[in-house]
N, C-alpha and C positions, 0 to 999 in steps of 0.2 A: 614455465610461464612466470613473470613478472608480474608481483601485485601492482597497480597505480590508481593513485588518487584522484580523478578529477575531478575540477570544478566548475562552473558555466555561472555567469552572472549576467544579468541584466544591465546599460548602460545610464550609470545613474544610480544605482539599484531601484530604479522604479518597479514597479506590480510585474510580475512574468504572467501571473496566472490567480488574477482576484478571484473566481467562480470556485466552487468543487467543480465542476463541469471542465472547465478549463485543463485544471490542476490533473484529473482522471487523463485525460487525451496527452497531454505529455507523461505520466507513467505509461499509458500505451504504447508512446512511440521510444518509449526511454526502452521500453522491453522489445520494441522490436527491431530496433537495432542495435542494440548490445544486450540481449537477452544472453549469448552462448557466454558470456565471458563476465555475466555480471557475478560480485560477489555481494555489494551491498549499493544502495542507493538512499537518497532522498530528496525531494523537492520542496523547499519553502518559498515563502512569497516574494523575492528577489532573486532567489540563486537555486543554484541545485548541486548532491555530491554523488561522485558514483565511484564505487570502487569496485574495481577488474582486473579479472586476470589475462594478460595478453603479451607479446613479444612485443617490442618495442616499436617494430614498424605497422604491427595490427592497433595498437593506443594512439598513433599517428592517423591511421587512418578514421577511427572510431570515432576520434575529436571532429575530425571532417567533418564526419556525419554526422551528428550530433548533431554541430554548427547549422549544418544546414538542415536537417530533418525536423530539428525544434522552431528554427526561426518563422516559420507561417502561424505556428500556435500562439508563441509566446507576443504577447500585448506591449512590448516595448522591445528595442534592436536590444542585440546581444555582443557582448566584449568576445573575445577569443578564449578558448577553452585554454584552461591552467592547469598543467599534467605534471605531476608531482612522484615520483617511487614512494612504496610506502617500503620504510628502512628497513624492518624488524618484523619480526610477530609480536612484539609487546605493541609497536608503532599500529600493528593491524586490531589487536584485542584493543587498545583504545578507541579505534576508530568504532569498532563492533558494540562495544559496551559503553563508551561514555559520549560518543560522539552523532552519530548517525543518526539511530534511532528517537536521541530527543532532541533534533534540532527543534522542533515547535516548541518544546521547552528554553530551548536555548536563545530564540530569537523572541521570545515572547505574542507566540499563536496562540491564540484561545483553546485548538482543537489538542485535547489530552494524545499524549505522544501515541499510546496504545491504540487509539482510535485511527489519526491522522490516517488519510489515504493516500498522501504525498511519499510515506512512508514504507519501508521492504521491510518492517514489522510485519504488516499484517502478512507478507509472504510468508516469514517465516515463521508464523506461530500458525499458519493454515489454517486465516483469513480471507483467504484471496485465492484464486486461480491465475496463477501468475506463471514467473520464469520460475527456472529452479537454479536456486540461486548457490554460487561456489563456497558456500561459506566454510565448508568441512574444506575443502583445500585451501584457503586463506587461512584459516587457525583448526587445524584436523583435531585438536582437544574442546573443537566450541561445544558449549551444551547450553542449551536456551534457556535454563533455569539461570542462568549465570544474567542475562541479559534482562529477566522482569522484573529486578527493582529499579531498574534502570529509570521502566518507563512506570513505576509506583502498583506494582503487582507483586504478591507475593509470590513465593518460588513453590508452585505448584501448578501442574498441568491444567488449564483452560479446560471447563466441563461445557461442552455443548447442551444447551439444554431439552428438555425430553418434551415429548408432545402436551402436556399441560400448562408447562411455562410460555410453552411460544404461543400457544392459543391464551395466555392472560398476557401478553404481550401484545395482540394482534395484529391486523392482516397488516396494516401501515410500516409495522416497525420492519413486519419479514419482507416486505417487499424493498425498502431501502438496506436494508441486511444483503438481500440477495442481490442487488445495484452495487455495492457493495463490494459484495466478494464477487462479483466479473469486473469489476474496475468500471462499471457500464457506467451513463450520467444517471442521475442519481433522481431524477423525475421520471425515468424510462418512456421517455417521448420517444418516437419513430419505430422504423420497421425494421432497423440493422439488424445483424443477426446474433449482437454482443445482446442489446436491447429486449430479442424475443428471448434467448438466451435464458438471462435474466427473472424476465417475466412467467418462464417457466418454471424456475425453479422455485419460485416466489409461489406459483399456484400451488405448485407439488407438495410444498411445505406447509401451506395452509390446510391442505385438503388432508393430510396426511395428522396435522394436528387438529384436524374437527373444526376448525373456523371455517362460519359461514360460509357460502359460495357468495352470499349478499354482499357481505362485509369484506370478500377479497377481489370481488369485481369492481366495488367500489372501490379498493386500495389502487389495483390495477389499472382503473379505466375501463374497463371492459362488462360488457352486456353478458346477460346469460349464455346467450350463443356460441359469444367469442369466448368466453371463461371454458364452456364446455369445451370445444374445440382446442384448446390449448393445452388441458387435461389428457387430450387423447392423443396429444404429440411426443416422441422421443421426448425424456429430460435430462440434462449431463449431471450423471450419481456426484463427481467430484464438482460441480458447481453450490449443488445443494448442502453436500457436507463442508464448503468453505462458507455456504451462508449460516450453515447452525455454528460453526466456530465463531465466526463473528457475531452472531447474539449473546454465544456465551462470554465474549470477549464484553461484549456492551455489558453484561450486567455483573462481571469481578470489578469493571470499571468502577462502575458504581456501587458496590460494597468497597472498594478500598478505600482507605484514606483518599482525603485533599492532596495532589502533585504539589510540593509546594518546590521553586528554583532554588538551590543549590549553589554555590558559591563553583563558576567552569573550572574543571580539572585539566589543565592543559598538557600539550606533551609537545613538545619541540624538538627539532635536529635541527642541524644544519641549514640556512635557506627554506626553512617550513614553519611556519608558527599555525598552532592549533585555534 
């Protein structure tokens, strides 16, 4: 398999995806149609990158899809997808380490690279209930330590936090925590089944950390009835441990340091400029 870089832009570069709401629904569709072959992604508010592993006439056809599987979501037409080889493994460890991950850094997005949900960060520090993305076969010596100063984290493993912190956090923070880590929208409006999903795990984690039933019905939307009822449904164990990763991700955020930009490290070949 061939690594390749693509890229998708907007015509213009107008807004693809102003909303988190928007922005969530094309990481959905970016996973589900190149979920088997993704090795890294990211969407910011004009463009989006993805990098795959695939034979040449499967990246032919992927651009296809792309093309047209994103164009209902995205809020402005879209240029023709730009499909690039990625040359080397040093060419892939850039992309990996200095490229990808903080585009929000690099385009100047308000939302902290670590955080971003446009981003295949949160998959890969197990944030997110996502694809399972190839990044051991695009550079088989990656180690994720390598990649969290990247985005302004120290090079230490993300501690989920334990049932006292998430109950002094409350029910508000675990319910967009849990939206979250299913890539769900992020006010958990409707009945899909990403949405009850969601809201399940949301309940489990509260109730599991001793917050109110009061205080998570109100997070929820939900009456006593429907809180109890929800409680008493199956909940997915791997949703819930991608939403305690992501709280613990929200609060290293906030003990590190200020992200501050960086002067871009570029890397170029032939016909590619970074």
């Amino acid at each position: 398999m061939t690594p390749w870089h693509l890229t998708l832009a907007t015509d213009g570069r107008l807004p693809m995806a102003p909303t988190e709401d928007e922005r969530r629904a094309i990481v959905r569709a970016i996973v589900r149609l190149a979920g088997p072959s993704l090795a890294l992604f990211s969407v910011v508010d004009d463009h989006l990158h993805l990098v795959v592993l695939a034979t040449r006439d499967e990246v032919g056809r992927l651009s296809r899809a792309l093309a047209l599987g994103l164009r209902p979501l995205c809020r402005a037409s879209l240029e023709a997808v730009r499909v690039r080889p990625v040359e080397s493994r040093g060419h892939a460890s850039w992309l990996a380490q200095h490229y990808i991950a903080v585009q929000p850094l690099k385009h100047g997005l308000p939302d902290h690279p670590a955080l971003y949900s446009g981003s295949c960060f949160q998959d890969l520090v197990g944030a997110r209930v996502g694809p399972t993305l190839r990044i051991v076969e695009l550079l088989p010596r990656f180690r994720l330590r390598e990649l969290l100063p990247a985005v302004g984290l120290p090079v230490e493993p993300i501690q989920p936090p334990d049932a006292e912190q998430i109950r002094s956090l409350g029910a508000a923070r675990v319910a967009l925590a849990a939206a979250a880590a299913a890539c769900a929208p992020p006010e958990l409006d409707g009945r899909t089944a990403l949405v009850v999903a969601a809201r399940r795990a949301a309940a489990q984690l509260a109730e599991e950390s001793d917050i109110g039933r009061a205080e998570t019905g109100f997070a929820l939307g939900l009456s006593p009835s429907g809180l109890r009822k929800l409680l008493k449904a199956p909940v997915d164990a791997a949703l819930c441990r991608a939403a305690r990763v992501r709280l613990g991700l929200e609060l290293a955020v906030a003990a590190a340091p200020p992200l501050v930009r960086e002067p871009e490290e570029g890397y170029r070949v032939e016909g590619w400029e970074g």
